[in-house]
Residue frames as qw, qx, qy, qz and C-alpha x, y, z in Angstrom:
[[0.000, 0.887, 0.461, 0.000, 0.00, 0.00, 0.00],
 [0.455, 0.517, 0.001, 0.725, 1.28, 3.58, -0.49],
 [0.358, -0.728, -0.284, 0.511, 2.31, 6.01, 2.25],
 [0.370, 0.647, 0.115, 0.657, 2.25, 9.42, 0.97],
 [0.529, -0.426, -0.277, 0.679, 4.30, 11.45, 3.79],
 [0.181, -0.438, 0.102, 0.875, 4.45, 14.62, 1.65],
 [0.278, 0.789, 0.548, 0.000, 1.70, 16.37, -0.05],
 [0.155, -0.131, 0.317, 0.927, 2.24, 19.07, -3.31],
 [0.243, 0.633, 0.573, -0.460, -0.56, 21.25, -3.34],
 [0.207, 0.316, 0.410, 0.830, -1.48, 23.00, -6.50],
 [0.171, -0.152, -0.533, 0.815, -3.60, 26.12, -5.88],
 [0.500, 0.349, 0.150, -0.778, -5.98, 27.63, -7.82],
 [0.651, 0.136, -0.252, -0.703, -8.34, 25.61, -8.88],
 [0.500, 0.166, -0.835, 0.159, -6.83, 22.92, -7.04],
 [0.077, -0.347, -0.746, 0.563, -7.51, 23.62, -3.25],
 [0.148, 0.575, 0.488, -0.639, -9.87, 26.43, -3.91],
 [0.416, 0.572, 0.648, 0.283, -12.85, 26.71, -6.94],
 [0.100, -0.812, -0.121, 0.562, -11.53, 30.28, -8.14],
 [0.397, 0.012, 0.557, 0.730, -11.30, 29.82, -11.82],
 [0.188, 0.833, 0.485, 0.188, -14.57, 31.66, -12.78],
 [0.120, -0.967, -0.037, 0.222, -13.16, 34.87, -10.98],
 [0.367, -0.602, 0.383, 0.597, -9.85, 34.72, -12.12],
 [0.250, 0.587, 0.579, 0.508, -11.61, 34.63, -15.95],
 [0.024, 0.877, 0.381, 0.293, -13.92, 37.74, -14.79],
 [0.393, -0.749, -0.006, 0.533, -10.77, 40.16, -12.97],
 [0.336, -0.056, 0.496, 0.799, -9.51, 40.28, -16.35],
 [0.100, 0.506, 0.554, 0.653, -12.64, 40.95, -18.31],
 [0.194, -0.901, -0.376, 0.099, -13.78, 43.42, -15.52],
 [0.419, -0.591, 0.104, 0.681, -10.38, 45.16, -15.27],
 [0.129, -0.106, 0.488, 0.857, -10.19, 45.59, -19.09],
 [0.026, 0.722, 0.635, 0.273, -13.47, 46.70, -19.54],
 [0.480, -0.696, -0.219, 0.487, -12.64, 49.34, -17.15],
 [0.309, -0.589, 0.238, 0.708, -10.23, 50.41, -19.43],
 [0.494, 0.504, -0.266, -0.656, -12.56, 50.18, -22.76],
 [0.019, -0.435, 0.896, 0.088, -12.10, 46.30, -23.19],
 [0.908, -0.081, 0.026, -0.410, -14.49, 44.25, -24.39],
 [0.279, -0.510, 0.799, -0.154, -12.37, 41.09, -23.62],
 [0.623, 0.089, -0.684, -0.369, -13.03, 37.56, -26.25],
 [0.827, -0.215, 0.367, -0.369, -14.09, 34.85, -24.64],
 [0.889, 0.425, -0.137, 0.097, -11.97, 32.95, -26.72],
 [0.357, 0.518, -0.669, 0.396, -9.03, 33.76, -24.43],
 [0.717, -0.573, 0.211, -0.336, -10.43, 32.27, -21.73],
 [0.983, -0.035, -0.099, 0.148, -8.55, 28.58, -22.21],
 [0.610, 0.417, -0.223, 0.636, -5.16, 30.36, -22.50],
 [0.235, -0.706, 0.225, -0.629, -5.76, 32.89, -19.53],
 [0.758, -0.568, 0.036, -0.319, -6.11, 29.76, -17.36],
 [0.886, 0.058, -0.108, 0.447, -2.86, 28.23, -18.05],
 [0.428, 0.534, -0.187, 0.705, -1.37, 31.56, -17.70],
 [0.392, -0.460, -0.371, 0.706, 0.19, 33.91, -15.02],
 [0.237, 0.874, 0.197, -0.375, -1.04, 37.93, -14.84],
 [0.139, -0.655, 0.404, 0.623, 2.08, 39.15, -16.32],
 [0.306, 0.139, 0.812, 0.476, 1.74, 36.05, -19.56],
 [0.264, 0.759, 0.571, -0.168, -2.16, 37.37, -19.67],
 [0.061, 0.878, 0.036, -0.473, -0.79, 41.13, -20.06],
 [0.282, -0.334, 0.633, 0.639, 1.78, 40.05, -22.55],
 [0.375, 0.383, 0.843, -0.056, -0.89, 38.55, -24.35],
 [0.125, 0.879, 0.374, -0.267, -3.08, 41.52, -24.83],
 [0.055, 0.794, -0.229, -0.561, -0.75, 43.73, -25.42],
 [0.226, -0.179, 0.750, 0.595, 0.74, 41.62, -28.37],
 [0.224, 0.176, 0.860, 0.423, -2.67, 40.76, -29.90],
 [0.024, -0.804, -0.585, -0.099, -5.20, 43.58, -29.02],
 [0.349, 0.556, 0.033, 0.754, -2.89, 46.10, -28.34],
 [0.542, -0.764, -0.312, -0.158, -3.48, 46.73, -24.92],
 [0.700, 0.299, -0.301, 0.575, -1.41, 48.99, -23.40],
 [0.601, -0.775, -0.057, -0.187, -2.73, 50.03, -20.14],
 [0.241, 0.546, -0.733, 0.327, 1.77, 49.64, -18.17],
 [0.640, 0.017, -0.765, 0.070, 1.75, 46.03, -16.84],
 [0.308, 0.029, -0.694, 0.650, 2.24, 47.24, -12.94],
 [0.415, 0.086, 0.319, -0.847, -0.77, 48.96, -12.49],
 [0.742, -0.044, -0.568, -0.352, -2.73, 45.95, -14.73],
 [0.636, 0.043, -0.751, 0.169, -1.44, 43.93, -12.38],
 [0.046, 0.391, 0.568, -0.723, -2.32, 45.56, -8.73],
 [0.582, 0.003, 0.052, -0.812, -5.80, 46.60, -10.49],
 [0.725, -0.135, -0.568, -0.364, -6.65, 42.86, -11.26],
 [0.457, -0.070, -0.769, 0.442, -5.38, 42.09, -7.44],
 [0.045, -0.096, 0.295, -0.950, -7.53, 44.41, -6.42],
 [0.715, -0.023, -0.409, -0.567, -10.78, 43.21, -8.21],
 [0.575, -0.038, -0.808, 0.122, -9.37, 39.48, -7.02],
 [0.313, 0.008, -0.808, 0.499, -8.80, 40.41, -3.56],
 [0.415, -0.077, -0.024, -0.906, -12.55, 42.42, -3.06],
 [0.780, -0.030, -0.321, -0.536, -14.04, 38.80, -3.98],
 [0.224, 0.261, -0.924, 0.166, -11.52, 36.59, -1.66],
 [0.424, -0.017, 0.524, -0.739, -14.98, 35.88, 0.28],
 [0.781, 0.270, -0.004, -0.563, -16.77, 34.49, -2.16],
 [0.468, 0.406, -0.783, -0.047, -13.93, 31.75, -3.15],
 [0.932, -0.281, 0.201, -0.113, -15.20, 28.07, -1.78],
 [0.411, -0.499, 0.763, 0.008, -12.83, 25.65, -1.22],
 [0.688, 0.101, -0.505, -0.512, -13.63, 22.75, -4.23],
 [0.848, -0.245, 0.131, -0.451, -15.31, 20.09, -2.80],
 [0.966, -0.205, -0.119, 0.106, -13.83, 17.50, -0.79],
 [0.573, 0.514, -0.369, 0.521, -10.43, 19.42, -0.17],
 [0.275, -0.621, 0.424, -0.599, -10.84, 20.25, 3.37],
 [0.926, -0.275, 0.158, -0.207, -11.48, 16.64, 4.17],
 [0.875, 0.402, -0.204, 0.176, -8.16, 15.57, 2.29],
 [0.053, 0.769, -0.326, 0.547, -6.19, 18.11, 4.17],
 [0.568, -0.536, 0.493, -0.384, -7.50, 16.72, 7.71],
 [0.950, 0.258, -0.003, -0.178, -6.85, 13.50, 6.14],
 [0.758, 0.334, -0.236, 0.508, -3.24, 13.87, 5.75],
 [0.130, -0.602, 0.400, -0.679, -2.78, 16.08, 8.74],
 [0.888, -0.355, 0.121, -0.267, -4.32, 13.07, 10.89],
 [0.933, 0.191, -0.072, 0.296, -1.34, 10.83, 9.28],
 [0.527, -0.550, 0.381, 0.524, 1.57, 13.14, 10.10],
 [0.700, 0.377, 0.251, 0.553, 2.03, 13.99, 6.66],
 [0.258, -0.366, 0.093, 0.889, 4.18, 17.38, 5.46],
 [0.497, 0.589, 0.626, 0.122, 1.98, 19.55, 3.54],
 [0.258, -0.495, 0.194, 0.807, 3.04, 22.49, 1.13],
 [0.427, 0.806, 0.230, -0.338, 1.50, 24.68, -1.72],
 [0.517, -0.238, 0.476, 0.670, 3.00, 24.76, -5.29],
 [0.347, 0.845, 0.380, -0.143, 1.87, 27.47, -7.58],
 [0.403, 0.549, 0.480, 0.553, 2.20, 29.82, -10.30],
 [0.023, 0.859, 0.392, 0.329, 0.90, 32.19, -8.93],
 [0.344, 0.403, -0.400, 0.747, 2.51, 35.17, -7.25],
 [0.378, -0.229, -0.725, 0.529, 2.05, 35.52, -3.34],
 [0.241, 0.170, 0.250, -0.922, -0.35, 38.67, -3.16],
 [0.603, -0.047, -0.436, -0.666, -2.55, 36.37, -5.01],
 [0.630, -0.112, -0.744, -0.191, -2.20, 33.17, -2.98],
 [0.218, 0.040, -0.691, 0.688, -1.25, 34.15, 0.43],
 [0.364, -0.101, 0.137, -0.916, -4.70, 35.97, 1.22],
 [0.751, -0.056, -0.427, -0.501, -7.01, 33.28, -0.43],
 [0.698, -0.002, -0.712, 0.076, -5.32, 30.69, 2.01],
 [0.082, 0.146, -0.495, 0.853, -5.20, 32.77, 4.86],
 [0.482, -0.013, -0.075, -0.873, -8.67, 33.78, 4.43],
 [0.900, -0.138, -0.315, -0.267, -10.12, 30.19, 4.43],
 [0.488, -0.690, 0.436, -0.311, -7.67, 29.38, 7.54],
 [0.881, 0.403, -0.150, -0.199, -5.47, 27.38, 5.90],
 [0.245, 0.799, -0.504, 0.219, -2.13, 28.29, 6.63],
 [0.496, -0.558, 0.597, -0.294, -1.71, 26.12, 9.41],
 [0.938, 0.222, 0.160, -0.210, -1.79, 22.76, 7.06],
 [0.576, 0.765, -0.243, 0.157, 0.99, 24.27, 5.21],
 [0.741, -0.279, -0.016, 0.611, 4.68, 23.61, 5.77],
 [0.032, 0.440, -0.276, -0.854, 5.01, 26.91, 3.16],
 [0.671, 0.528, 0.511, 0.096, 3.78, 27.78, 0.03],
 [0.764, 0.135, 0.534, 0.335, 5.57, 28.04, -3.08],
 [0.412, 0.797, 0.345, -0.276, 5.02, 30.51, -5.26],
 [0.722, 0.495, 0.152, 0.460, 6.37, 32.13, -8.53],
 [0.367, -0.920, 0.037, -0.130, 8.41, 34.07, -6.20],
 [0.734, -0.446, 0.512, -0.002, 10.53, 31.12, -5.20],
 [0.626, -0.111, 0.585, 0.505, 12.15, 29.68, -8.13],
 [0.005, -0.387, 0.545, 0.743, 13.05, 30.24, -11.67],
 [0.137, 0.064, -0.736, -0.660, 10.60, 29.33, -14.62],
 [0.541, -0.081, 0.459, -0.700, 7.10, 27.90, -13.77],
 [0.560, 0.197, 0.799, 0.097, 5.01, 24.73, -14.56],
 [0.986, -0.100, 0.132, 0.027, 5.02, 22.68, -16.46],
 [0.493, 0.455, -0.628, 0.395, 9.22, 23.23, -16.49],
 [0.736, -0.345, -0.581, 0.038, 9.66, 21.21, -13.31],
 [0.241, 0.239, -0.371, 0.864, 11.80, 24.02, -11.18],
 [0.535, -0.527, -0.043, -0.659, 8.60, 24.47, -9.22],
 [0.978, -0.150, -0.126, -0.066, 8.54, 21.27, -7.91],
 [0.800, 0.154, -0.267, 0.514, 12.01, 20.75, -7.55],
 [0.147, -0.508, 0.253, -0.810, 12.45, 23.81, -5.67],
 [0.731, -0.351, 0.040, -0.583, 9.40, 22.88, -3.68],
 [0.940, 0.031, -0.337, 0.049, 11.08, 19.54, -2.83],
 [0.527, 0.254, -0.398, 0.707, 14.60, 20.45, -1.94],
 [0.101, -0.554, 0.162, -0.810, 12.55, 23.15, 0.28],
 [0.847, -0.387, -0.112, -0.347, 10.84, 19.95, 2.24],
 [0.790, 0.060, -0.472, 0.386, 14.13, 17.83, 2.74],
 [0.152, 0.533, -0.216, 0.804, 15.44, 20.99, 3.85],
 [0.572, -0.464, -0.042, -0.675, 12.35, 21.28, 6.22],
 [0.944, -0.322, -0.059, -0.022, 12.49, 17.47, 7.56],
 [0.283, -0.794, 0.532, 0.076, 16.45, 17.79, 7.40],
 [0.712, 0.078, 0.690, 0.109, 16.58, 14.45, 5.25],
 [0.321, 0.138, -0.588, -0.730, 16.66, 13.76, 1.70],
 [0.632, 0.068, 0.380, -0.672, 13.29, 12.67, 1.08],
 [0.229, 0.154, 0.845, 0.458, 11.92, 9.33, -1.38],
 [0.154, 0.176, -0.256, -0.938, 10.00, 10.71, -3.93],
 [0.388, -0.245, -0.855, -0.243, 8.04, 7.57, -4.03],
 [0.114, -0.650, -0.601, 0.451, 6.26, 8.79, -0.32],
 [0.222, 0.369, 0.104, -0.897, 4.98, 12.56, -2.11],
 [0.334, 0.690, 0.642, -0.018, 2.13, 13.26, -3.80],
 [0.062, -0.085, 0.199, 0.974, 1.84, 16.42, -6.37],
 [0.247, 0.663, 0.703, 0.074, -2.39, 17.28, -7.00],
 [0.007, 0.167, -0.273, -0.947, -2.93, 19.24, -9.71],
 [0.609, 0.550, 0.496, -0.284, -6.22, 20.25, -11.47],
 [0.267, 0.768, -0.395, -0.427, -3.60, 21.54, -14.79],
 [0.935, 0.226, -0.059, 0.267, -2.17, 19.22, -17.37],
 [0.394, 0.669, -0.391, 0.495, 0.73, 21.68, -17.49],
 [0.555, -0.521, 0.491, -0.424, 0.83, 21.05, -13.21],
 [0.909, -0.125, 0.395, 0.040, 1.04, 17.16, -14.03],
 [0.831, 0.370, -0.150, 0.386, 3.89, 17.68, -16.41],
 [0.016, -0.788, 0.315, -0.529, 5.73, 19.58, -14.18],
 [0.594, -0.618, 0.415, -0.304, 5.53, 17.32, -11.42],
 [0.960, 0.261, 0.056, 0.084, 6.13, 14.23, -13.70],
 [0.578, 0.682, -0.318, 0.316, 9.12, 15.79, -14.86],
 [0.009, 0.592, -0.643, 0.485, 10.67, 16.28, -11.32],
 [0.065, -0.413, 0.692, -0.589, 9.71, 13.04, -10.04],
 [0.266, -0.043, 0.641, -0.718, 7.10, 13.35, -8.32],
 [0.017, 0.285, 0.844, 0.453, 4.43, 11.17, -8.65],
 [0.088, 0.140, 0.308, -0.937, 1.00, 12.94, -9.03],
 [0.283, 0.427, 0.846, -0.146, -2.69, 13.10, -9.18],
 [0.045, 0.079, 0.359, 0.929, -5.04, 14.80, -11.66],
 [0.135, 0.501, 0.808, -0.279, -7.88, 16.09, -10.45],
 [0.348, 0.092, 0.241, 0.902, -9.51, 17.85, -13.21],
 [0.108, 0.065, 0.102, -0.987, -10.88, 21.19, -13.30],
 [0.747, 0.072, 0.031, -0.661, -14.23, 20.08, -15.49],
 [0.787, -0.078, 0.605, -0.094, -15.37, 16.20, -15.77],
 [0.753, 0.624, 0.201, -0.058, -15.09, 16.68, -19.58],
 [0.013, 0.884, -0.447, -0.136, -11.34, 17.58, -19.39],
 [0.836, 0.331, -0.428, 0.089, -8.83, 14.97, -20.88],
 [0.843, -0.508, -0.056, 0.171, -6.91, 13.23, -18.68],
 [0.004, 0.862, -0.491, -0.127, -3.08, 14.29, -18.26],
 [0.906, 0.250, -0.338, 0.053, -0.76, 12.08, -19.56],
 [0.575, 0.308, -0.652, 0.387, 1.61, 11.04, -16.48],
 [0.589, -0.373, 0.241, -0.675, -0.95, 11.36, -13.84],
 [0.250, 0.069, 0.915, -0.309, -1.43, 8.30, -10.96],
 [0.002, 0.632, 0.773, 0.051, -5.09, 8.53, -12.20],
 [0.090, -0.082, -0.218, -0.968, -7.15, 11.39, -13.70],
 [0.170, -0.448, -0.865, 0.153, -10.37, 11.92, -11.94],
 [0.070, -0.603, -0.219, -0.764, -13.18, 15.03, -11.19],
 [0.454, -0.666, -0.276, -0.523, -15.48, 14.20, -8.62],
 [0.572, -0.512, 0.508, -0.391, -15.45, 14.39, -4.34],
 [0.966, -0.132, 0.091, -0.203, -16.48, 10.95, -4.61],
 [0.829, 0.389, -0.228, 0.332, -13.49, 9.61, -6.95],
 [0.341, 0.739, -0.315, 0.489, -11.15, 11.98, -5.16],
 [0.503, -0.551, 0.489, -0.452, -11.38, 10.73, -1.60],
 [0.992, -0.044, 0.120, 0.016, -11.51, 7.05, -2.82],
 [0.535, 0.770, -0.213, 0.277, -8.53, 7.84, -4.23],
 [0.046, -0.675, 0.562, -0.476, -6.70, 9.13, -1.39],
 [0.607, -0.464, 0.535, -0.361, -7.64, 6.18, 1.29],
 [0.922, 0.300, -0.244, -0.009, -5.87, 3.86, -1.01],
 [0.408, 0.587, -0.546, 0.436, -3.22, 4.62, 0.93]]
């Protein structure tokens, strides 16, 4: 049976259901600024970080609002709605789940810390966490594996051990999150975002619902 000692959170849309809003901070922020915003970037906005988003725009709509204020107005919009962000369903049981067992848990994200640090705070997370991750902390982002690897070397560190990779877990709800962890390693779970999403290709098992996702875990 598998002991998983060390849990890699992914964040958004992983622990907490907060992909609608992070669609509508863009299309409110550039509307703001005269933007009617396609709906046809939505798929690409979710794989991306603000700064990819703003590149984005500016290359293909010409949007040229200066990146630093784009970026602290959509954190503004974001952080107005951190209330309204559930948790996706069945992650607060997984948590106490591996926090009964003694495992290490720790956040690995994309995202930059004025985006993640609140949302986990705010839903009184923090205390699950060994740390969390962010695109702060290393060089390049998923799916190159330097998250993860980073995020590793920062647990050994943490337990004072090198760790086997065979006891972590990485859950992601991204494909580009399961190649990232694949690459460094680690072995991981896909839980995806909608039920109609293709599986990832180097995922333990690609799955949607509560139901699947807790049977899942107490294989172990």
């Amino acid at each position: 049976m598998v002991q998983w000692n060390y849990i890699f959170w992914d964040c958004d849309s992983t622990l907490l259901d907060n992909s609608r809003l992070h669609w509508e901070k863009h299309v409110a922020v550039t509307a703001r600024h005269g933007v009617n915003l396609d709906a046809k970037y939505r798929a690409e906005f979710y794989h991306n970080n603000g700064e990819q988003n703003w590149q984005l725009m500016h290359r293909e709509i010409g949007f040229d609002v200066p990146i630093n204020q784009y970026l602290q107005e959509i954190d503004d919009w974001y952080h107005a709605k951190i209330l309204e962000i559930p948790l996706r369903a069945g992650v607060f049981e997984a948590l106490q789940y591996f926090k009964d067992r003694h495992a290490r848990q720790c956040v690995v994200t994309n995202a930059r810390k004025a985006s993640v640090l609140p949302m986990i705070e705010n839903k009184g997370l923090m205390d699950f966490f060994e740390f969390a991750w962010c695109k702060e902390d290393y060089p390049n982002r998923k799916p190159h594996p330097a998250p993860y690897l980073t995020a590793y070397d920062k647990m050994c560190e943490i337990v004072g051990c090198a760790i086997d990779k065979g006891e972590c877990l990485a859950i992601e709800d991204d494909p580009y999150g399961v190649t990232a962890a694949a690459a460094a390693g680690i072995p991981v779970l896909h839980r995806r975002l909608y039920d109609e999403t293709p599986p990832a290709p180097g995922a333990l098992e690609s799955l949607f619902s509560e139901e699947d996702f807790l049977r899942f875990l107490s294989q172990q």
